[in-house]
Predicted model as a PDB file, atoms N, CA, C, CB and O in Angstrom, pLDDT in the B-factor column:
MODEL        1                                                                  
ATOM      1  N   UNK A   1    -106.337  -2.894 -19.993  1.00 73.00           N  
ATOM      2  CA  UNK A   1    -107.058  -1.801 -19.390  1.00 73.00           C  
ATOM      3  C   UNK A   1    -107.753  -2.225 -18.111  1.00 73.00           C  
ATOM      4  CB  UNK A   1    -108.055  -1.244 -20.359  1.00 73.00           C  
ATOM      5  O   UNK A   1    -107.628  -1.524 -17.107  1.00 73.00           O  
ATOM      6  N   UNK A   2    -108.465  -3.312 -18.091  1.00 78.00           N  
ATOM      7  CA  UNK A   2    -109.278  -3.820 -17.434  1.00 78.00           C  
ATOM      8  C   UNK A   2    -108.370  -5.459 -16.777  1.00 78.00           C  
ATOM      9  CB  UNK A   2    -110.664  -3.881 -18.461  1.00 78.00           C  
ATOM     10  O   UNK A   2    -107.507  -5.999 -17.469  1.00 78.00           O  
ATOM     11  N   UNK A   3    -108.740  -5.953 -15.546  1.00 79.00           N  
ATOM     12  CA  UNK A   3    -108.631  -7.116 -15.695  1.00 79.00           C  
ATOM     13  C   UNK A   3    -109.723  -7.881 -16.168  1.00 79.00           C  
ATOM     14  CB  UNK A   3    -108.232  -7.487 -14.736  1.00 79.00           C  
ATOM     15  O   UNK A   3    -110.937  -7.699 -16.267  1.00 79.00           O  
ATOM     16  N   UNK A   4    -108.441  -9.356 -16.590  1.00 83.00           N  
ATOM     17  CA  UNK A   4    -110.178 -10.359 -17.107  1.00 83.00           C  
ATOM     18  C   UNK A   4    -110.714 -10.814 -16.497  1.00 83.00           C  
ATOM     19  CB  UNK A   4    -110.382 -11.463 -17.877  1.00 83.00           C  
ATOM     20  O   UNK A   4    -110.561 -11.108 -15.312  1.00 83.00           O  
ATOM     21  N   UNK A   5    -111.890 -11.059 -17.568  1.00 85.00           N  
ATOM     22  CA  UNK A   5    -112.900 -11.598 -16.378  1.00 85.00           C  
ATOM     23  C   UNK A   5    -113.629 -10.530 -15.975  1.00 85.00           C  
ATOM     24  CB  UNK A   5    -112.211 -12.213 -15.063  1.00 85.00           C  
ATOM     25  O   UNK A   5    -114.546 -10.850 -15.219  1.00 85.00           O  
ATOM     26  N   UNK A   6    -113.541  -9.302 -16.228  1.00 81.00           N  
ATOM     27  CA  UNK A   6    -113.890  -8.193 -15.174  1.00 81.00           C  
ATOM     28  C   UNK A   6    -115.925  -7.838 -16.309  1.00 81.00           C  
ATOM     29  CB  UNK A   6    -112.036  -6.275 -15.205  1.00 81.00           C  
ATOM     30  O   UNK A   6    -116.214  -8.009 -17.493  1.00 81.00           O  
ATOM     31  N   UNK A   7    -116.498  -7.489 -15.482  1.00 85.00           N  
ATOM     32  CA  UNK A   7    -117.893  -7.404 -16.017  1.00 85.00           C  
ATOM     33  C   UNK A   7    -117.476  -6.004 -16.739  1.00 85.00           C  
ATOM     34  CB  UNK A   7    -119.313  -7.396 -14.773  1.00 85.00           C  
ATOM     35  O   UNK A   7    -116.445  -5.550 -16.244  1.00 85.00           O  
ATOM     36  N   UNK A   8    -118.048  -5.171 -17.837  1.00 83.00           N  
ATOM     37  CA  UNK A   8    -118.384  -4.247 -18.551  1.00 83.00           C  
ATOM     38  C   UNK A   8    -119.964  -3.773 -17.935  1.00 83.00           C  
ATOM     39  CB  UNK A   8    -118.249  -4.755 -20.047  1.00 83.00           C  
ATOM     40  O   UNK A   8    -120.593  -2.798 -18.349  1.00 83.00           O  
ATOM     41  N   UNK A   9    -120.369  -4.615 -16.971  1.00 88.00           N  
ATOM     42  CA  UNK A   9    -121.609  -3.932 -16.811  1.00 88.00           C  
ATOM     43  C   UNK A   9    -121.713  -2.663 -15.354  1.00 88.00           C  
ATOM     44  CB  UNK A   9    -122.718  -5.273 -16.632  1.00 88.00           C  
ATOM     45  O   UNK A   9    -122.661  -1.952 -15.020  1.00 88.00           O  
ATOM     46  N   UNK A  10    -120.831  -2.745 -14.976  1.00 82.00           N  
ATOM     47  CA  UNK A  10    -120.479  -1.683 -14.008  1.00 82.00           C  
ATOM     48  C   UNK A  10    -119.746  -0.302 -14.470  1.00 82.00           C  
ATOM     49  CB  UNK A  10    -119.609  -2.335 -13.039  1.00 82.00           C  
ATOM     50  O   UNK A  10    -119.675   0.746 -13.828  1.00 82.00           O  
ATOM     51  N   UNK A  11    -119.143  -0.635 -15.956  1.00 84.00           N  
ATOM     52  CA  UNK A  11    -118.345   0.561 -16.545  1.00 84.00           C  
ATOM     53  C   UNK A  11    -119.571   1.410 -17.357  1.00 84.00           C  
ATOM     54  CB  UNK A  11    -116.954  -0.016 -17.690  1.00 84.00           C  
ATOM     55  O   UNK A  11    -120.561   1.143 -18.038  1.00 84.00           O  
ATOM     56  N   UNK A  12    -118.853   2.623 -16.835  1.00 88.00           N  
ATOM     57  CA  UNK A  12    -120.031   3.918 -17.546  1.00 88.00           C  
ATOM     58  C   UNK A  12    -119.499   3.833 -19.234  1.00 88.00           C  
ATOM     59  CB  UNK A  12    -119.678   6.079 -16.694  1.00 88.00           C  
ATOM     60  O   UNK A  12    -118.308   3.778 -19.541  1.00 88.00           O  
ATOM     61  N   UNK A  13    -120.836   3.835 -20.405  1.00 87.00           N  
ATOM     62  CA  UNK A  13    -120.596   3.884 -21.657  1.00 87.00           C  
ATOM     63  C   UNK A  13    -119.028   4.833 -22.047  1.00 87.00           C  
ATOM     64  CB  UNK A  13    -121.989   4.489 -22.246  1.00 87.00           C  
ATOM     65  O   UNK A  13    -118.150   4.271 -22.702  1.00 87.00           O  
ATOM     66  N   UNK A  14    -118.896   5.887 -21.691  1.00 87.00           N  
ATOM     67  CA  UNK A  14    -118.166   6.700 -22.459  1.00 87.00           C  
ATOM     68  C   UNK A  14    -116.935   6.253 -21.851  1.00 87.00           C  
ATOM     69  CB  UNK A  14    -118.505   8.214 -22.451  1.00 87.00           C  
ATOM     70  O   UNK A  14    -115.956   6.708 -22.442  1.00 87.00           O  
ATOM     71  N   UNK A  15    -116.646   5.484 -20.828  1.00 84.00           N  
ATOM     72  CA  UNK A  15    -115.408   5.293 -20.232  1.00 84.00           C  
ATOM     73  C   UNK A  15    -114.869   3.764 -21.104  1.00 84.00           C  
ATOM     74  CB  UNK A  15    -115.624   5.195 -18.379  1.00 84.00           C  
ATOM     75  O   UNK A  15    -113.709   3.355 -21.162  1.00 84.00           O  
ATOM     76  N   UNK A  16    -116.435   2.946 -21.891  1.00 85.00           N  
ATOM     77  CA  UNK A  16    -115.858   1.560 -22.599  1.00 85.00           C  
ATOM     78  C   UNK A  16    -115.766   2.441 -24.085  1.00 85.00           C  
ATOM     79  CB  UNK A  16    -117.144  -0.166 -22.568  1.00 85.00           C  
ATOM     80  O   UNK A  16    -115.439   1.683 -24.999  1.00 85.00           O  
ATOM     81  N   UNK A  17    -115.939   3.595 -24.450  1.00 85.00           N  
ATOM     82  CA  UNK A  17    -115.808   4.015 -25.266  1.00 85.00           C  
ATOM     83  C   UNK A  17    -114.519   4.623 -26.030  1.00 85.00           C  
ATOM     84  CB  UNK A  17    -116.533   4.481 -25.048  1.00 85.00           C  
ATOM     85  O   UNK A  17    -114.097   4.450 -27.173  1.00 85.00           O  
ATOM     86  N   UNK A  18    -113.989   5.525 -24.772  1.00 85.00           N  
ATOM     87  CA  UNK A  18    -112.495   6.006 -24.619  1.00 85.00           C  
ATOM     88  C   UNK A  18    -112.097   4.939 -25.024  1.00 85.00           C  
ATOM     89  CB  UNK A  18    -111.844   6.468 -23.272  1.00 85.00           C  
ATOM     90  O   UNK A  18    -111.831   4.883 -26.225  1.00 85.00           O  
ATOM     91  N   UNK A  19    -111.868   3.441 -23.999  1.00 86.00           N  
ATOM     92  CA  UNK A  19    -110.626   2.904 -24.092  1.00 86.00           C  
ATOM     93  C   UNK A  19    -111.288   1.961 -25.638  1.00 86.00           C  
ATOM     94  CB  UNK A  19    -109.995   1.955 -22.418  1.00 86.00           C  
ATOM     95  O   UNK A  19    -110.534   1.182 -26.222  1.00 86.00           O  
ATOM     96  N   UNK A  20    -112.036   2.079 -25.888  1.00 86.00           N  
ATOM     97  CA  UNK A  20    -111.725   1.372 -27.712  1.00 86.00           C  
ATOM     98  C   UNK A  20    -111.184   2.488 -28.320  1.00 86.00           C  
ATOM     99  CB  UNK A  20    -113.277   0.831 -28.845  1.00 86.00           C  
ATOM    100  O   UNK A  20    -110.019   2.354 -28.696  1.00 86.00           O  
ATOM    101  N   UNK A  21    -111.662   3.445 -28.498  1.00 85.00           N  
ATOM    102  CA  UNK A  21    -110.846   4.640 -29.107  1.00 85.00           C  
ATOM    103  C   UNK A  21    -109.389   4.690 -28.972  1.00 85.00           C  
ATOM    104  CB  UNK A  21    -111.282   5.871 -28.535  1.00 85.00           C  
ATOM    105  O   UNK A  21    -108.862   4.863 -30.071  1.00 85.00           O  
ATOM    106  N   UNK A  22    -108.503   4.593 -27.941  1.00 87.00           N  
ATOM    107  CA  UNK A  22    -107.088   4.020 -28.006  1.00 87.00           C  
ATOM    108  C   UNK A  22    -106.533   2.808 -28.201  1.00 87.00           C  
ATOM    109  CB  UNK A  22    -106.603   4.211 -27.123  1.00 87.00           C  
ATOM    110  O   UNK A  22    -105.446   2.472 -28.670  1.00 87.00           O  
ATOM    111  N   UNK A  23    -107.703   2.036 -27.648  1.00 86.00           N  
ATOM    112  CA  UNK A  23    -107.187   0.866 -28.607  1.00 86.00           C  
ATOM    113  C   UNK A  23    -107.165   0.484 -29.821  1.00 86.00           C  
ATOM    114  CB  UNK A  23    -107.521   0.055 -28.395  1.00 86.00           C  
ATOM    115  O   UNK A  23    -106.415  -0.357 -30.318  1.00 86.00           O  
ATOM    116  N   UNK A  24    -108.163   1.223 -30.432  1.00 85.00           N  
ATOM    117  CA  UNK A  24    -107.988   1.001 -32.491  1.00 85.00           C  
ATOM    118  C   UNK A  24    -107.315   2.181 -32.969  1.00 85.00           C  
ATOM    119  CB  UNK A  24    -109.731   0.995 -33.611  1.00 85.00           C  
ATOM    120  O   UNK A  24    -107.523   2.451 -34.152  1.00 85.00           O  
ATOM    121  N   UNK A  25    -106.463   3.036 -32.241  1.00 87.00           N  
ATOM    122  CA  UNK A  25    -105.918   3.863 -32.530  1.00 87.00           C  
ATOM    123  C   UNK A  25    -104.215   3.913 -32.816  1.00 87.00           C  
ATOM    124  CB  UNK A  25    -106.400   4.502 -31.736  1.00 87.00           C  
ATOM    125  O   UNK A  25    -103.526   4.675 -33.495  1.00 87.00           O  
ATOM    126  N   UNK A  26    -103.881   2.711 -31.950  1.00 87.00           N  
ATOM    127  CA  UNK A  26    -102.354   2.310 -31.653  1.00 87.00           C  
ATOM    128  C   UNK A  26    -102.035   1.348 -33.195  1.00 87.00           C  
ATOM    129  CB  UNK A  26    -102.186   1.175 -29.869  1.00 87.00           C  
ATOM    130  O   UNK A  26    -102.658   0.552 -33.897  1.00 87.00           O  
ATOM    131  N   UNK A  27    -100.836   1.919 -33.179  1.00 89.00           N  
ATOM    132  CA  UNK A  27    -100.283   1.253 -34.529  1.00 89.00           C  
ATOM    133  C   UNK A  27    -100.378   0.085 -34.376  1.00 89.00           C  
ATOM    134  CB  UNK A  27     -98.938   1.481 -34.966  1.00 89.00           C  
ATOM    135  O   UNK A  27    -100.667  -0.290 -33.239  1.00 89.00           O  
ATOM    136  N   UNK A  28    -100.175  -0.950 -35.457  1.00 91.00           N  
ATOM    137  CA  UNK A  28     -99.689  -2.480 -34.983  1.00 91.00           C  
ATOM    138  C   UNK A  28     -98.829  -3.476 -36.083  1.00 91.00           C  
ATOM    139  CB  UNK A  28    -101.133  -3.359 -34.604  1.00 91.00           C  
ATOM    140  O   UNK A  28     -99.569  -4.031 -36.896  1.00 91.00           O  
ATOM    141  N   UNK A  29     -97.612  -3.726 -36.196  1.00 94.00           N  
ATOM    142  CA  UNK A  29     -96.881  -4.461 -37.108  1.00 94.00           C  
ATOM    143  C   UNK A  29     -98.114  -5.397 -37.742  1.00 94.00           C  
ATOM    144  CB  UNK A  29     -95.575  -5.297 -36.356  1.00 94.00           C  
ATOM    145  O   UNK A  29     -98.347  -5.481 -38.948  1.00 94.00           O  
ATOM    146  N   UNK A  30     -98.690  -5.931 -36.919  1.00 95.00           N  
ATOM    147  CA  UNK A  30     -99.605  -7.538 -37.608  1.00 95.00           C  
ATOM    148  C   UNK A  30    -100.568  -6.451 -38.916  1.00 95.00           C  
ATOM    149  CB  UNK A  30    -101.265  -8.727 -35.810  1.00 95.00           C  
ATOM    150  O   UNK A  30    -101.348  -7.143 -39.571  1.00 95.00           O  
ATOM    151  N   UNK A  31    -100.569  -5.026 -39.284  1.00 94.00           N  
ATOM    152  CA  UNK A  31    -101.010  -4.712 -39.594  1.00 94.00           C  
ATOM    153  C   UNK A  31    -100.646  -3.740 -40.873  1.00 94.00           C  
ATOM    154  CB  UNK A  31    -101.398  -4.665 -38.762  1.00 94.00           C  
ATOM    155  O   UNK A  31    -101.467  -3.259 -41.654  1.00 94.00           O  
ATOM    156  N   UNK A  32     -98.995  -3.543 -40.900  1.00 95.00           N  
ATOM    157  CA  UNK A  32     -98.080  -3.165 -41.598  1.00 95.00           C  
ATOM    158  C   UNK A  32     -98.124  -1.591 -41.156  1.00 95.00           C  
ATOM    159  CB  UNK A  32     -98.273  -3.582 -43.084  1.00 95.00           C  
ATOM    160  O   UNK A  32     -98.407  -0.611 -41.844  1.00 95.00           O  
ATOM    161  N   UNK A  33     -97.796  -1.665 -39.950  1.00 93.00           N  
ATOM    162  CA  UNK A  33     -97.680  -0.233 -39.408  1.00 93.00           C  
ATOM    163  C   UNK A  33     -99.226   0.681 -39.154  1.00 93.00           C  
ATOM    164  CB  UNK A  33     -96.701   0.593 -40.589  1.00 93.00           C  
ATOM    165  O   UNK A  33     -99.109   1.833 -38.736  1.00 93.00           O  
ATOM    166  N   UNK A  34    -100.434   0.207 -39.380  1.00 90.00           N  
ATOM    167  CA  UNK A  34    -101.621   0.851 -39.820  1.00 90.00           C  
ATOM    168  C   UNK A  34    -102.063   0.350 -38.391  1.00 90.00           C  
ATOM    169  CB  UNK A  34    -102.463   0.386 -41.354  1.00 90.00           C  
ATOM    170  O   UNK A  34    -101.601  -0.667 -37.875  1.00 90.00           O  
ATOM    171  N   UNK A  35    -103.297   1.422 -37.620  1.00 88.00           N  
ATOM    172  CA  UNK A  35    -104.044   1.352 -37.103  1.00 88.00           C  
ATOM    173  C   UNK A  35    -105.274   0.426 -37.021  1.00 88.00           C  
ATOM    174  CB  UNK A  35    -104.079   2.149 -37.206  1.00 88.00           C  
ATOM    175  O   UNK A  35    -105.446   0.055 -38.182  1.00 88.00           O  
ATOM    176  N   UNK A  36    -106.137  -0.088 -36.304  1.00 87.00           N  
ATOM    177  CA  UNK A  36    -107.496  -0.570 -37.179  1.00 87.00           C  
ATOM    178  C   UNK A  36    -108.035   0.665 -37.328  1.00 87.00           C  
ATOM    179  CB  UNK A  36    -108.649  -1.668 -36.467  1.00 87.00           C  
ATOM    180  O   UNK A  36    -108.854   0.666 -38.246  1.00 87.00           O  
ATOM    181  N   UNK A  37    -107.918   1.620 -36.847  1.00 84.00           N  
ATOM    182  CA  UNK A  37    -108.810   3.433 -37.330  1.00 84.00           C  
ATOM    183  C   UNK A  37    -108.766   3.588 -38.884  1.00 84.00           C  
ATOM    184  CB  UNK A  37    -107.742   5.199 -36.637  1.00 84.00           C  
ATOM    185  O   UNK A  37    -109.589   3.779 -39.779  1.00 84.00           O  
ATOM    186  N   UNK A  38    -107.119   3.377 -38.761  1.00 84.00           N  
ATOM    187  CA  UNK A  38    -106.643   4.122 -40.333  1.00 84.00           C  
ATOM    188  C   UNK A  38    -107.224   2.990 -41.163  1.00 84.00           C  
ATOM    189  CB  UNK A  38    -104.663   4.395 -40.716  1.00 84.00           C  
ATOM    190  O   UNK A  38    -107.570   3.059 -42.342  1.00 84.00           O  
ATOM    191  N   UNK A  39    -107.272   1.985 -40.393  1.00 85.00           N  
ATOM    192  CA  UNK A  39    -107.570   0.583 -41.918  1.00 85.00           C  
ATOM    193  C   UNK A  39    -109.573   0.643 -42.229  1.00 85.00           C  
ATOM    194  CB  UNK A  39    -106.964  -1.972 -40.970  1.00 85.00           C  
ATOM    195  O   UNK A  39    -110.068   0.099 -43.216  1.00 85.00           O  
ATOM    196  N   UNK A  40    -110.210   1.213 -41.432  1.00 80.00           N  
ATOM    197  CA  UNK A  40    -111.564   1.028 -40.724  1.00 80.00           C  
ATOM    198  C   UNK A  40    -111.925   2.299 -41.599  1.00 80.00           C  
ATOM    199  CB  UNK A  40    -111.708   1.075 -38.806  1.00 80.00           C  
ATOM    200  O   UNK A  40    -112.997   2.361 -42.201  1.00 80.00           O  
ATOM    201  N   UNK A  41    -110.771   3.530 -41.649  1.00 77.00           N  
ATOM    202  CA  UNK A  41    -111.260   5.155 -42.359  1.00 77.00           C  
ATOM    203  C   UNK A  41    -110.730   5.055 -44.086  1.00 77.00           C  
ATOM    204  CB  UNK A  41    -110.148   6.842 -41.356  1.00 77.00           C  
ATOM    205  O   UNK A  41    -110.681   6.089 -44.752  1.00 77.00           O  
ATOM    206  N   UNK A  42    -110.362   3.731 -44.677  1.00 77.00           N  
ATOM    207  CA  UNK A  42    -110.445   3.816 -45.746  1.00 77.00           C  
ATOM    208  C   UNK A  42    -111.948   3.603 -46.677  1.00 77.00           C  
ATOM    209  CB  UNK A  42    -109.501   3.089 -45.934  1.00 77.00           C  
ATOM    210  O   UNK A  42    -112.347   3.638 -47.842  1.00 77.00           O  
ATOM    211  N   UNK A  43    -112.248   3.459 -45.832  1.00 68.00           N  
ATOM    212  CA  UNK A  43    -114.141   2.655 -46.631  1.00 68.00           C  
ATOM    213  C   UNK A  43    -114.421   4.121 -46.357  1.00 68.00           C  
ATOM    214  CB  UNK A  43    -115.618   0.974 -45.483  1.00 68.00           C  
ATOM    215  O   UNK A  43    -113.840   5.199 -46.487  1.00 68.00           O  
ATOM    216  N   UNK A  44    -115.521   3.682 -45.942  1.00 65.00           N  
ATOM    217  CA  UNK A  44    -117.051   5.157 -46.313  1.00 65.00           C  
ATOM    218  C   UNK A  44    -116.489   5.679 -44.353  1.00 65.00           C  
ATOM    219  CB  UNK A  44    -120.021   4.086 -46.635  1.00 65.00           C  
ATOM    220  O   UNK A  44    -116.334   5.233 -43.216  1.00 65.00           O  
ATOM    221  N   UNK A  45    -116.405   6.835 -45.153  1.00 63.00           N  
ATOM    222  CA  UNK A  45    -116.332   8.219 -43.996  1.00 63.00           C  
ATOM    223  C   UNK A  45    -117.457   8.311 -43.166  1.00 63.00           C  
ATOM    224  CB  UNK A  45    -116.290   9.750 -44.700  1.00 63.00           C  
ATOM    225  O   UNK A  45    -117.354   8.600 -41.973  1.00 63.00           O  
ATOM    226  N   UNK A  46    -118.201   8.152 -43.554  1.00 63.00           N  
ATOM    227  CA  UNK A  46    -119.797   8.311 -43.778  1.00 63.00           C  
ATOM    228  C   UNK A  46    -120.260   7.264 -42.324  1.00 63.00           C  
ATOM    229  CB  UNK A  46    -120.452   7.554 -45.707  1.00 63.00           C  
ATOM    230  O   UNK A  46    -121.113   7.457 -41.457  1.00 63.00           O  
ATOM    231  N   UNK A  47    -119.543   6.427 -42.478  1.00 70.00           N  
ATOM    232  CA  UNK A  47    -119.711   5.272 -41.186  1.00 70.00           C  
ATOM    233  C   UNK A  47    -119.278   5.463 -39.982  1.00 70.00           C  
ATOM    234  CB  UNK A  47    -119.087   4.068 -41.377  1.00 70.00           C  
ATOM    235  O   UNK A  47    -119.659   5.163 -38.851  1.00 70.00           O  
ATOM    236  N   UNK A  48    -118.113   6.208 -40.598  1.00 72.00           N  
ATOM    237  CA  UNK A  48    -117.232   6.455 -38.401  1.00 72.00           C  
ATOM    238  C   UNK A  48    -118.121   7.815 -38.402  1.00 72.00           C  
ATOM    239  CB  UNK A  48    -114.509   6.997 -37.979  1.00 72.00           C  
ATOM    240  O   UNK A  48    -117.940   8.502 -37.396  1.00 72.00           O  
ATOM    241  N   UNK A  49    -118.895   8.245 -39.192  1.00 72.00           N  
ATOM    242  CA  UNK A  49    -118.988   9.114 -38.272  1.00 72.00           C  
ATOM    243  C   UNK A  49    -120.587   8.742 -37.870  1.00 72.00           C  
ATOM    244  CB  UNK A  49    -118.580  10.645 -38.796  1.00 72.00           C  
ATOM    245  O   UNK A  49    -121.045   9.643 -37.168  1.00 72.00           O  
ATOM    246  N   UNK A  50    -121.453   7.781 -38.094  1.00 75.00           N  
ATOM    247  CA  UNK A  50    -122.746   7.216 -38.083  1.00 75.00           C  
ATOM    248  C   UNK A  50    -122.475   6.637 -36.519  1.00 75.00           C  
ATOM    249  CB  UNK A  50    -123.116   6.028 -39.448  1.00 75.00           C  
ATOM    250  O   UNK A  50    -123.231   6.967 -35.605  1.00 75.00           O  
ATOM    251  N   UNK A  51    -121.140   5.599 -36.269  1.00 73.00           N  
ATOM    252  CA  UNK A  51    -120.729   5.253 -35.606  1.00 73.00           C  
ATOM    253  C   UNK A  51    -119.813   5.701 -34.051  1.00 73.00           C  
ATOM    254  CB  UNK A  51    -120.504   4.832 -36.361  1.00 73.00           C  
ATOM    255  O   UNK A  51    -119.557   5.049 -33.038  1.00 73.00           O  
ATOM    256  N   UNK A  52    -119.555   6.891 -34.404  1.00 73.00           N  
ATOM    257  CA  UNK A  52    -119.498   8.165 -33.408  1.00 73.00           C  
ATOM    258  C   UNK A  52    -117.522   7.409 -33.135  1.00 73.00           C  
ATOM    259  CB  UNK A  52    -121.175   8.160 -31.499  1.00 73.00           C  
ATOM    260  O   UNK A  52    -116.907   7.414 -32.069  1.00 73.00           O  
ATOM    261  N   UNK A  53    -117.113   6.965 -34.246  1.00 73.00           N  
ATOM    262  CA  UNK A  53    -115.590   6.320 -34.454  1.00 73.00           C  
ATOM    263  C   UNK A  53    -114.503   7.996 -34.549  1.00 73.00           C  
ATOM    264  CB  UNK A  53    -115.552   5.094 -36.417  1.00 73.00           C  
ATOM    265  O   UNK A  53    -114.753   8.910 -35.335  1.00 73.00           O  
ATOM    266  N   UNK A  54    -113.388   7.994 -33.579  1.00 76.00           N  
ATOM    267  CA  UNK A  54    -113.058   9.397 -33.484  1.00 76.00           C  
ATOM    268  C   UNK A  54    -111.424   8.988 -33.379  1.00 76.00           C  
ATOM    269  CB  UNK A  54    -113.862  10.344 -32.074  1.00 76.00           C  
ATOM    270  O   UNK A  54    -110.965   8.392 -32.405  1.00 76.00           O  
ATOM    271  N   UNK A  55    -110.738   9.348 -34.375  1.00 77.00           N  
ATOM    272  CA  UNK A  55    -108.815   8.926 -33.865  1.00 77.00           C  
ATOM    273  C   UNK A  55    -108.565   9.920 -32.954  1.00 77.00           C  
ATOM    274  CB  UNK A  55    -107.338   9.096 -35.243  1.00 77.00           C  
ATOM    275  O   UNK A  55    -109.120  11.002 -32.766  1.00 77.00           O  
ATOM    276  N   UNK A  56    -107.343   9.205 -32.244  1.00 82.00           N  
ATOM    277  CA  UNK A  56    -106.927   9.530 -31.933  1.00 82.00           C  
ATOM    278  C   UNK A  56    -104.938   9.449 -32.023  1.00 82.00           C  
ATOM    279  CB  UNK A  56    -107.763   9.377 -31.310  1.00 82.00           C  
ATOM    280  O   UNK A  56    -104.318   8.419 -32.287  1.00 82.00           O  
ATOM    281  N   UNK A  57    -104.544  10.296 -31.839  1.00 82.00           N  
ATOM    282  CA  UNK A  57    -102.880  10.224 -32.482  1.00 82.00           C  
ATOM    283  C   UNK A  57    -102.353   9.537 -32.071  1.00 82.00           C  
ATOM    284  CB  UNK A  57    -101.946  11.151 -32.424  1.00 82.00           C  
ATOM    285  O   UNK A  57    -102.297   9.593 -30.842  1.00 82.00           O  
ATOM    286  N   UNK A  58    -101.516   8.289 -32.841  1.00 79.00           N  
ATOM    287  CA  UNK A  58    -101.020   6.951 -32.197  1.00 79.00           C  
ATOM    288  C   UNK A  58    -100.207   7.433 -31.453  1.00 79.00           C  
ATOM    289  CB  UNK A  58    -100.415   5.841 -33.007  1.00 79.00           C  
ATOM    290  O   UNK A  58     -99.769   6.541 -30.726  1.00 79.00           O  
ATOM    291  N   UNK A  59     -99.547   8.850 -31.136  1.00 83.00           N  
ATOM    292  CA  UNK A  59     -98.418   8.930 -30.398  1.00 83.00           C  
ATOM    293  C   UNK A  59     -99.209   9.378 -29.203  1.00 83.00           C  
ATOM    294  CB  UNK A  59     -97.213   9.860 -30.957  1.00 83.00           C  
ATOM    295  O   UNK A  59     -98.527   9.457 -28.181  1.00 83.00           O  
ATOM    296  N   UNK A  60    -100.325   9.654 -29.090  1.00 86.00           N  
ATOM    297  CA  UNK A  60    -100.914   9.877 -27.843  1.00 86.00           C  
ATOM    298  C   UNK A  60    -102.007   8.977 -27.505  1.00 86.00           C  
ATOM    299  CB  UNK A  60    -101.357  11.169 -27.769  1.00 86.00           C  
ATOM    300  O   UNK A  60    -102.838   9.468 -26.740  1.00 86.00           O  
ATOM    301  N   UNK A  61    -102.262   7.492 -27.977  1.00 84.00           N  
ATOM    302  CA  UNK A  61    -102.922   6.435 -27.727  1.00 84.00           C  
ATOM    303  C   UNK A  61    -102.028   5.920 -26.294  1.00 84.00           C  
ATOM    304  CB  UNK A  61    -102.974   5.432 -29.108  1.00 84.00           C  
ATOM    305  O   UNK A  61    -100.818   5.920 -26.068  1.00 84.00           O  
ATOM    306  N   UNK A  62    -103.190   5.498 -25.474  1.00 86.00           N  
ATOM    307  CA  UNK A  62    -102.695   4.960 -23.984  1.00 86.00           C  
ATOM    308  C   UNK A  62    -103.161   3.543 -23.960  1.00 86.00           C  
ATOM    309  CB  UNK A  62    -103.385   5.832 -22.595  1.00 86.00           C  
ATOM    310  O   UNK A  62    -104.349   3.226 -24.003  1.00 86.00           O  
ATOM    311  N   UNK A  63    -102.435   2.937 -23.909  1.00 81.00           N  
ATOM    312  CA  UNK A  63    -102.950   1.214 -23.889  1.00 81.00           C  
ATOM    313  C   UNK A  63    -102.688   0.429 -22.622  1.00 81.00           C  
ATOM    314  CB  UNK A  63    -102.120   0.277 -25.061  1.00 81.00           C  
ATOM    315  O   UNK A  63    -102.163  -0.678 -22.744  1.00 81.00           O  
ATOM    316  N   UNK A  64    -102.880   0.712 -21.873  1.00 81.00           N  
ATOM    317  CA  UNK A  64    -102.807   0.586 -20.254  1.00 81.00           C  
ATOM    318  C   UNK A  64    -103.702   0.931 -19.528  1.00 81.00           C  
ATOM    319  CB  UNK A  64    -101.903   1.204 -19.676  1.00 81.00           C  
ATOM    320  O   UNK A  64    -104.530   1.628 -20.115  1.00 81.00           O  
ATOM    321  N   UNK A  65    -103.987   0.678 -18.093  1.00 76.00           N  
ATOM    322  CA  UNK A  65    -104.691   0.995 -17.145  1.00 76.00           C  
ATOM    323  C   UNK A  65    -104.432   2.535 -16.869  1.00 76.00           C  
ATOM    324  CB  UNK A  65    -104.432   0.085 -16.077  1.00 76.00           C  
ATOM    325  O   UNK A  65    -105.214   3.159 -16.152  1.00 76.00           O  
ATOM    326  N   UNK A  66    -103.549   3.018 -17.329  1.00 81.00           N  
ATOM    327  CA  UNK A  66    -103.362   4.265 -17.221  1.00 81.00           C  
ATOM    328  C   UNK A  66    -104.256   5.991 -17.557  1.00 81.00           C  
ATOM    329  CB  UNK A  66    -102.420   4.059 -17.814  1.00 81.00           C  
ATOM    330  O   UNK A  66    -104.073   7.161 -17.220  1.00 81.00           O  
ATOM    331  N   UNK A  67    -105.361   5.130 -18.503  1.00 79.00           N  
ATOM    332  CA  UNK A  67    -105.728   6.050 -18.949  1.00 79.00           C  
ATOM    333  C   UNK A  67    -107.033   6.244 -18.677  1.00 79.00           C  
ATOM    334  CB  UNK A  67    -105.427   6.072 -20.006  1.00 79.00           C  
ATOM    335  O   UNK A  67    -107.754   6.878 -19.448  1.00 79.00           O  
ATOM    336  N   UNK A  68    -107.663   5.477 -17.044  1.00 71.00           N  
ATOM    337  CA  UNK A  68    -108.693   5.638 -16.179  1.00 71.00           C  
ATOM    338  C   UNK A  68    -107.732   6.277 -15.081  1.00 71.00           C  
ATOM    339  CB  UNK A  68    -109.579   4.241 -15.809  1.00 71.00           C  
ATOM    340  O   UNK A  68    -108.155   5.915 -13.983  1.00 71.00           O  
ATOM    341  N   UNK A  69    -106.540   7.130 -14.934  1.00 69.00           N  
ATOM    342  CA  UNK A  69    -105.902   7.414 -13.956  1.00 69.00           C  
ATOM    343  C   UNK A  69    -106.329   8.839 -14.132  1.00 69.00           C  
ATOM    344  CB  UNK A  69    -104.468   6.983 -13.905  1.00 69.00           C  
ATOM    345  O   UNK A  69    -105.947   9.701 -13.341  1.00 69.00           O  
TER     346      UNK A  69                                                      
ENDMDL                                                                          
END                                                                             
């Protein structure tokens, strides 16, 4: 999303927010096809939403620089 190295202290909250939201949203083999969302929304419900944690549809997760475009 970002290059490295790059500070987080110049990025506005909701914009480091988005891109975790697609990033724990994208499927991942190391994971047996499961999200960290879907693996994270088996415990207490009660937490993503304490945590303001929101899926989004792996088929519309953007994992690129693309999705500050």
């Amino acid at each position: 999303f970002i290059p490295q190295e790059t500070s987080f202290n110049d990025l506005p909250q909701d914009g480091i927010d988005l891109m975790m939201r697609h990033i724990h949203s994208g499927k991942r083999d190391s994971l047996n096809g499961n999200s960290p969302f879907e693996l994270f929304s088996r415990g207490k419900r009660s937490n993503m939403k304490k945590l303001g944690v929101r899926l989004i549809s792996a088929d519309e997760a953007i994992l690129s620089s693309k999705l500050f475009k």
